[in-house]
C-alpha positions as CSV (number, residue, x, y, z in Angstrom):
1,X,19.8,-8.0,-1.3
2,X,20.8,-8.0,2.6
3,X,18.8,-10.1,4.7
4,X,17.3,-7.4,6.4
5,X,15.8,-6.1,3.2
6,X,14.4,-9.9,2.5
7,X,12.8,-9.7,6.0
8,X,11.0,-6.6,5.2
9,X,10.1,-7.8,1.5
10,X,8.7,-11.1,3.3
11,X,7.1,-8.7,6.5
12,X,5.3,-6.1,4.0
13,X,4.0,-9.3,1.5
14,X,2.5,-10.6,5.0
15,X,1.2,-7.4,5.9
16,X,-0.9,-7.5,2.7
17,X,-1.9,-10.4,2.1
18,X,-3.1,-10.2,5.6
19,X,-5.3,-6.9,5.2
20,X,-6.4,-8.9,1.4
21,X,-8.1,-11.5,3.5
22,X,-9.4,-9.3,5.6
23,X,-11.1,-7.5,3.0
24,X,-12.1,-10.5,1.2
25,X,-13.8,-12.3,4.6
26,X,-15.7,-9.0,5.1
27,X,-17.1,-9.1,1.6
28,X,-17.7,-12.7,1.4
29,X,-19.5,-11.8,4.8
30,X,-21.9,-9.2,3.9
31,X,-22.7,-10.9,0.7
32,X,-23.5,-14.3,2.6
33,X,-25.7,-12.3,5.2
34,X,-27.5,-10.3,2.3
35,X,-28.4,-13.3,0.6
36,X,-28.5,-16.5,2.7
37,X,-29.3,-14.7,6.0
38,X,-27.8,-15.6,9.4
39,X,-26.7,-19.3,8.3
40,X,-23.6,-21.2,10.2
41,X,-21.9,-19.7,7.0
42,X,-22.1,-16.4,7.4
43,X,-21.1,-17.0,10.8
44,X,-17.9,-18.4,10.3
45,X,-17.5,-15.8,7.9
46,X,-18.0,-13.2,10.1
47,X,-15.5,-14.9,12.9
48,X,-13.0,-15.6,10.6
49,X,-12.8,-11.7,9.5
50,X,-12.4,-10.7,13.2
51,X,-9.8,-12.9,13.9
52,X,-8.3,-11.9,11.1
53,X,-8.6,-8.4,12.5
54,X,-7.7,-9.8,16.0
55,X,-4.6,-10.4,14.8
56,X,-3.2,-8.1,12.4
57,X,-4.0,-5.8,16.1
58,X,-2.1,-7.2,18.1
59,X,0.8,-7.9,15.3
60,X,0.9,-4.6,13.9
61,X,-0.3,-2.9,17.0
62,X,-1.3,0.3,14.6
63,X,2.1,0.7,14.0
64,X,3.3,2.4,10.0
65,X,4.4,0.2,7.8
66,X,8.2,-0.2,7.9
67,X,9.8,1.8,4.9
């Protein structure tokens, strides 16, 4: 493999892994909200997922995934 197909191997892995825990924080939100109510928890949670979206924003910028 060239290193350029390494870099996107190791880009796209990133890419989902990140969008993973961005689904998993919003879960793990929703169920902490439904049932322990507005704890510190389920705020954290709830930052944590928009970080997480925060980020992959202004990484990906909604730009395709490379192919």
């Amino acid at each position: 493999m060239t290193p350029a197909t390494n870099e996107r191997i190791l880009r796209g892995g990133a890419r989902f892994l990140l969008g993973f825990a961005q689904i998993a924080l919003v879960g793990l939100s929703v169920g902490a909200l439904i049932s322990v109510g507005l704890k510190p928890i389920t705020w954290i949670l709830v930052i944590s997922a928009t970080a997480l979206a925060l980020i992959s924003r202004s990484i990906y910028k909604g730009r395709k995934a490379p192919n």
